[in-house]
C-alpha positions as MATLAB code, in Angstrom:
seq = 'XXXXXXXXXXXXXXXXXXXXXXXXXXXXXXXXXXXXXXXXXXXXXXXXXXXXXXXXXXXXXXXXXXXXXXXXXXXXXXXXXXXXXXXXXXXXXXXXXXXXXXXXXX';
ca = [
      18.314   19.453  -25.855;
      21.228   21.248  -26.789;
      21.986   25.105  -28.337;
      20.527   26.696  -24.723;
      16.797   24.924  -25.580;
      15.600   23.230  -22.272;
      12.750   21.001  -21.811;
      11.627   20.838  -18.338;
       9.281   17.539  -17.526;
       6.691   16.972  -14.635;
       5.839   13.391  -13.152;
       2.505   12.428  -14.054;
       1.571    9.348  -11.364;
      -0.203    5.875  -13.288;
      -3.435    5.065  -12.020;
      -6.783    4.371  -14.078;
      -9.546    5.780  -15.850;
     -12.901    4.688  -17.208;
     -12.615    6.217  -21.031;
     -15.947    6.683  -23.447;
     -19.518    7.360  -22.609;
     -22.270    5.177  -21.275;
     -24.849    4.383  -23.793;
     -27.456    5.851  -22.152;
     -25.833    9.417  -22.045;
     -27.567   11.871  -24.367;
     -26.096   13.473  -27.357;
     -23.185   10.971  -27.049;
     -21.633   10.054  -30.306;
     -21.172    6.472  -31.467;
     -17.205    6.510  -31.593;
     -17.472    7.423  -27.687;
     -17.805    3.699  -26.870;
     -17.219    1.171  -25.785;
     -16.746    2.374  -22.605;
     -13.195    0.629  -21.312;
     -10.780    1.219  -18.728;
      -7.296    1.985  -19.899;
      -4.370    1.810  -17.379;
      -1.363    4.284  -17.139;
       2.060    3.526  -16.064;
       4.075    6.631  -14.309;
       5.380    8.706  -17.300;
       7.087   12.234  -17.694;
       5.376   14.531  -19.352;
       6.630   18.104  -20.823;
       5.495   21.087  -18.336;
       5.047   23.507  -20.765;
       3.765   23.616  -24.247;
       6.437   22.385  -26.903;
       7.905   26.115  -28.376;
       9.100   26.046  -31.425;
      12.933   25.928  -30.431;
      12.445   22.550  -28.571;
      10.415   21.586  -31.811;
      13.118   22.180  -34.089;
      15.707   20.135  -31.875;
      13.612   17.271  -31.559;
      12.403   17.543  -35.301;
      14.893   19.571  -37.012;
      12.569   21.707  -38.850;
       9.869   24.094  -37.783;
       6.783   24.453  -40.022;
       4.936   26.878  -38.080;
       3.121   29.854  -39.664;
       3.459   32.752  -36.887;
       7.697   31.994  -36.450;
       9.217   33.055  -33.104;
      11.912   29.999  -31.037;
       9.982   30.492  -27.872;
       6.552   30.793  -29.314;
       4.276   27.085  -28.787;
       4.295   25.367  -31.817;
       1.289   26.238  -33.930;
       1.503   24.324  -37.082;
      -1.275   20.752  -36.849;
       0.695   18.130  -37.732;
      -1.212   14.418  -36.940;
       0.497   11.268  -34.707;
       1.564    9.993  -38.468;
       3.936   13.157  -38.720;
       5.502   12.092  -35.574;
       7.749    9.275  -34.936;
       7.453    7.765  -30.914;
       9.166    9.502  -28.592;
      11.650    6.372  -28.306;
      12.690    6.614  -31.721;
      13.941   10.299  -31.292;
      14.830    9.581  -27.580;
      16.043    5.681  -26.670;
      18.463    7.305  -23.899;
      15.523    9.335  -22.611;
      12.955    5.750  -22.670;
      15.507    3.519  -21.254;
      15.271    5.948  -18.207;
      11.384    7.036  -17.747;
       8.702    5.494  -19.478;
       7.071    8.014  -22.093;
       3.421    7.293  -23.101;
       2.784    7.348  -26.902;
      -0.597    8.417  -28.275;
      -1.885    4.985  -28.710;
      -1.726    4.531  -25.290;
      -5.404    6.143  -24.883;
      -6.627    4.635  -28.302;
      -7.315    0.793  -26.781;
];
């Protein structure tokens, strides 16, 4: 990532999963359903949580409250405060396939 900041990714296999709860389940809450499969290609995923050092490469600015490069990053930000990963990353997307947080939102 450059300036001695690493990211080191696992393999996380595809496969399926049956997301939401059945109607029947007590307690559920009505944005738990429908209940739908959603299918996963093969994607890398970061091992570690994102410090605040790989943050500020990927982002170029570091928000959080409690500062320290290889402390996680703290700070909530929401999926509108960050751009796909193939936007920051085309090189890195035309080699693994990266899921994006709308991927589990079907």
């Amino acid at each position: 990532m450059g300036n001695g900041v690493i990211l080191e990714m696992v393999y996380i296999p595809g496969g399926s999963f049956i997301m939401g709860s059945p109607e029947s389940e007590k307690r559920r809450f009505h944005t738990e359903s429908p209940q739908h499969q959603v299918i996963l290609q093969p994607f890398y995923m970061s091992k570690y949580p994102i410090t605040q050092d790989q943050y500020l490469a990927i982002m170029g600015k570091n928000p959080s409250y409690f500062k320290g490069g290889n402390r996680p990053f703290e700070n909530g930000i929401t999926s509108r405060d960050f751009p796909t990963p193939c936007s920051l990353f085309p090189v890195l997307c035309s080699l693994f396939s990266v899921p994006h947080y709308l991927t589990f939102l079907k």
